[in-house]
N, C-alpha and C positions, 0 to 999 in steps of 0.2 A: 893728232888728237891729244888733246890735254890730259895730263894722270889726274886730274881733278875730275873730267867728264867718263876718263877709263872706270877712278873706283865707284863712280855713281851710275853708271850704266853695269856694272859689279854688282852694285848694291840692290837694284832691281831686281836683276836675277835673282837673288839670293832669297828675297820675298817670298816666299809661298802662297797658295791659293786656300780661301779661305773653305773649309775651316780650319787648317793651321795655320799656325803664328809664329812668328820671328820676334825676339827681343833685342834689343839694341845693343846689349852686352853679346847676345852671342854672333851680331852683324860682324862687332868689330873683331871678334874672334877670327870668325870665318875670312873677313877682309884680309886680316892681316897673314893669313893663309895664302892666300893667295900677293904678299906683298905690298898689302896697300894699308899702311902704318896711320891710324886716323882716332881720333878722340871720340867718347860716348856721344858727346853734347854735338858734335859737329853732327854724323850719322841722324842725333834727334833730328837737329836745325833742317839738315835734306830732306829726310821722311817726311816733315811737315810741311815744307816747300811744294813736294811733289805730289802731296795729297790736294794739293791745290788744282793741279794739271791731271793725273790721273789717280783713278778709282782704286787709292791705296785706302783702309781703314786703319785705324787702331782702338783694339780692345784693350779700354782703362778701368775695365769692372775690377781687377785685381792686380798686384804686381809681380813680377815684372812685365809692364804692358807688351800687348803683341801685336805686330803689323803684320797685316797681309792684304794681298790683292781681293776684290771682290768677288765673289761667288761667281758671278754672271758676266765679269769684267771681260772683253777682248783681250785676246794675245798680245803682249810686246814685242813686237821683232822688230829686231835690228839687223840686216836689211829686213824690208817689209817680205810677206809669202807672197810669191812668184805663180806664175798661173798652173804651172805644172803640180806645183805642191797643193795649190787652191785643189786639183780636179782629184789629185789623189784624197783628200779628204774628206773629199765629195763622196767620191765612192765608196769610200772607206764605210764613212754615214749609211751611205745605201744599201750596201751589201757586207757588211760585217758590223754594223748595231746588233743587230737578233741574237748573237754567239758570242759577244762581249761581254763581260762582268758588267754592271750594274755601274761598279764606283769607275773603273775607265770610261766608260760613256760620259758621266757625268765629268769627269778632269778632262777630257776630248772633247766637253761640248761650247768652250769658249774658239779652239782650232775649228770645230764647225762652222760658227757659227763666219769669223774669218775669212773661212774659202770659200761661205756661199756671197757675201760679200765682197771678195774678188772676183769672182765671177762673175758676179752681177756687174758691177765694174766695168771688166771686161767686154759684156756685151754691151751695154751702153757706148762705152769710148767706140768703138771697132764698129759699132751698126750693123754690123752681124750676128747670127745666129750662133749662140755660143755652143763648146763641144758637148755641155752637159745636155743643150737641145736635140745634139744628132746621133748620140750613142745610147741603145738598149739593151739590156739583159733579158732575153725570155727563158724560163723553164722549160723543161722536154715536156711535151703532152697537153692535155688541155690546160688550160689557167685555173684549177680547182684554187678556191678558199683554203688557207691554212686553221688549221684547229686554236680554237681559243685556250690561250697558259696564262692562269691566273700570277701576275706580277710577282706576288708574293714568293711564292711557291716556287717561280725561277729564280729569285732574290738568293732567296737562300741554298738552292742548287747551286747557282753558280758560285757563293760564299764557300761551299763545302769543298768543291771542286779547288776553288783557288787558295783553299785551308789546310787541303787537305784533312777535312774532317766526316762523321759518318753524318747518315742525316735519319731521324723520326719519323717516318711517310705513310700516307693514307694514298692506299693504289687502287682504281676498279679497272681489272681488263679487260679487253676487248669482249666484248657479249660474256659479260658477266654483270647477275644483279650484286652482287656482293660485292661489300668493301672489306679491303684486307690490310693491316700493317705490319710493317716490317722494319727492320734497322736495316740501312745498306749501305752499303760502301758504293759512294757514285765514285769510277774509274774513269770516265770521259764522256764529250757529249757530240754528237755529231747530229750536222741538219744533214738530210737529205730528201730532197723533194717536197719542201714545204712541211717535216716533220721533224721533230728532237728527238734521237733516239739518246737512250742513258746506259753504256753500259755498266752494271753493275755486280755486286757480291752480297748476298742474304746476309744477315748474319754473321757466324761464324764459319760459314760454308765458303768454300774458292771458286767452283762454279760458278761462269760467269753468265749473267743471267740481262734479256734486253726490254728495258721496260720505255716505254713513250713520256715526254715529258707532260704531254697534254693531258694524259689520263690521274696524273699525281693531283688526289684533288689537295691536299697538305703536304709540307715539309715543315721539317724546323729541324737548324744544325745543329748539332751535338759538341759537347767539347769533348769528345771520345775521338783520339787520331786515326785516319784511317789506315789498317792494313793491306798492302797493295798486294795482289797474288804473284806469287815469286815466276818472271820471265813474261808475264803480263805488257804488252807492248800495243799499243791502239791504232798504230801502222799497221802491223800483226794482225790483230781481231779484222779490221777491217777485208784484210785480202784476203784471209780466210774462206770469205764468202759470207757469215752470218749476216752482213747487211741487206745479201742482195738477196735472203733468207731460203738459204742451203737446202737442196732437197736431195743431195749424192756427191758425188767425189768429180774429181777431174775426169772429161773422157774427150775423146778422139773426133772430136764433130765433120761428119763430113755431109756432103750438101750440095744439091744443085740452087742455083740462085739467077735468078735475072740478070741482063746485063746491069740494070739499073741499080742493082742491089750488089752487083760484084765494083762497079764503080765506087759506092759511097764505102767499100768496105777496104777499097786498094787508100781509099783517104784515112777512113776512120776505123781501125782493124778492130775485130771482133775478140780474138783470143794471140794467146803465144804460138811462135812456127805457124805464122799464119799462113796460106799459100793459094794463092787462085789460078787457076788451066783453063783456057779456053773449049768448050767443047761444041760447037757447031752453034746453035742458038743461047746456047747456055754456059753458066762456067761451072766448075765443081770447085768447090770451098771446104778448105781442109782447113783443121784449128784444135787448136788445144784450150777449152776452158771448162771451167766449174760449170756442174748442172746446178742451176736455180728455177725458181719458180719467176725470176726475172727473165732469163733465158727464155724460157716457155714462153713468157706471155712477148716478147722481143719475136719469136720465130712465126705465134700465132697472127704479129699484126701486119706479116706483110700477105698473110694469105696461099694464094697461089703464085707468088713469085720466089717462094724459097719451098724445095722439097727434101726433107732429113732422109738420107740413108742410111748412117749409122751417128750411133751405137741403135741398132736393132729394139732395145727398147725403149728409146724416147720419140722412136719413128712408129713405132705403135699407141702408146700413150698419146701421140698429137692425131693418131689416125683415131685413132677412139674420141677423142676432143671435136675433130673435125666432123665427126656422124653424127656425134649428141648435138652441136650446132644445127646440121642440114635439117635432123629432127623439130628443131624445134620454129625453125622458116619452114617448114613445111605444113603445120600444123594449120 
């Protein structure tokens, strides 16, 4: 390859997506950074060249003019994306858009647009049924609708978060007619099960406190920095338990379970020092995990195929659950 096609396929690179700009003085700075010794006026003559072939602009509203790639333009690759890279982008798209800043979606959505275009590609050339046709993601449980999060309102969550900054928020909670505001320090955001949890810090208070993204009917970011709570860790908060929304401490779970249920549990373990025994029709199920109100409603939906021995009171608390039920089929 020619050092004349090296510094110009160089040069491209160096381009930015619009809305930034490149000027022609700092091309040849940068070029020559990298070794490739070249004159203002030559750089102009290419860029003008190249705007002929591809969707390079230049802004002459002021000087020193600025080039850059279009807004909405396709990727340059040099070699072109490859169907592996096409699929990861795909999914990318599918399942981490929702939890992405705002401005990376938008500088990710020429590579979008890209891989669905190789893909398509793909399946055409090959007259097969592409991979993107035969692979699904389903949710645990029923397929409920997600809550509607006004655009705005995530804009600027996700700006505070990536700022590091507080935010100005108008909250109503769950079965509450009132609206309340707050300054908060958003510390992170996690989906889980079709919802944005945010955890956050009031004010000037460290407690850490979990509000829903859906219910913020306002934000607006602050130029106030945020302060993080000292040893504050979102790995941490999470296995804590307050996600899966704590109702006691670690305990001892032990349990008769179905064959059926001792199978999915030798695949997919319930807690730590898990350990399953055979015991004639049945196995006993021994484990180490946090009592939640997720647990519970986990141990309620297999029915009579799982029966709690200990701890002694979460085996009453589900016998009391299990009467108010019978009670109310009975009625």
């Amino acid at each position: 390859m020619s050092d004349t096609v090296m510094r110009q396929w160089q040069m491209l690179r160096l381009v930015p997506r619009s809305p930034s700009k490149i000027d022609t003085t700092s091309l040849v700075h940068a070029l020559a950074s990298e070794s490739f010794v070249v004159t203002q006026r030559t750089v102009q003559r290419d860029l003008e060249k190249f705007a002929t072939i591809f969707p390079l602009e230049c802004d002459d509203r002021s000087k020193p003019f600025g080039w850059s790639w279009s807004r909405d333009s396709a990727t340059l690759d040099i070699p072109g994306m490859d169907s592996h890279t096409a699929l990861a982008f795909y999914l990318a798209e599918q399942h981490l858009e929702p939890i992405l800043p705002h401005e990376t979606v938008s500088h990710l959505s020429p590579h979008f647009k890209t891989a669905q275009k190789v893909l398509n590609e793909l399946q055409s050339n090959s007259g097969a049924t592409s991979w993107v046709d035969k692979v699904r993601v389903l949710r645990k449980g029923p397929d409920l609708s997600t809550p509607d999060i006004d655009s705005d309102v995530q804009h600027q969550v996700y700006t505070a978060l990536l700022l590091n900054r507080r935010l100005d928020v108008e909250y109503k909670a769950r079965g509450s007619k009132e609206l309340k505001k707050y300054i908060i320090t958003p510390l992170g955001l996690v989906l889980k099960n079709g919802i944005f949890y945010l955890p956050c810090t009031i004010g000037d208070y460290t407690d850490i406190r979990l509000l829903t993204l859906h219910r913020l009917l306002s934000a607006t970011k602050l130029d106030i920095p945020a302060t993080i709570p000292e040893m504050f860790n979102l790995d941490k908060y999470i296995a804590s338990g307050e996600l899966s929304f704590e109702t006691g401490n670690q305990i001892q779970l032990k349990a008769l379970v179905s064959p059926s249920v001792a199978f999915h549990l030798s695949e997919c373990e319930l807690g730590v020092n898990q350990n399953l025994t055979e015991q004639g029709d049945v196995w006993l199920l021994e484990t180490t995990v946090m009592e939640t109100s997720e647990l519970r409603f986990w141990l309620r939906g297999y029915d009579e195929e799982i029966e709690v021995l200990e701890p002694q009171e979460l085996r009453e608390k589900l016998h009391e659950s299990a009467k108010a039920l019978v009670a109310k089929y009975e009625r």
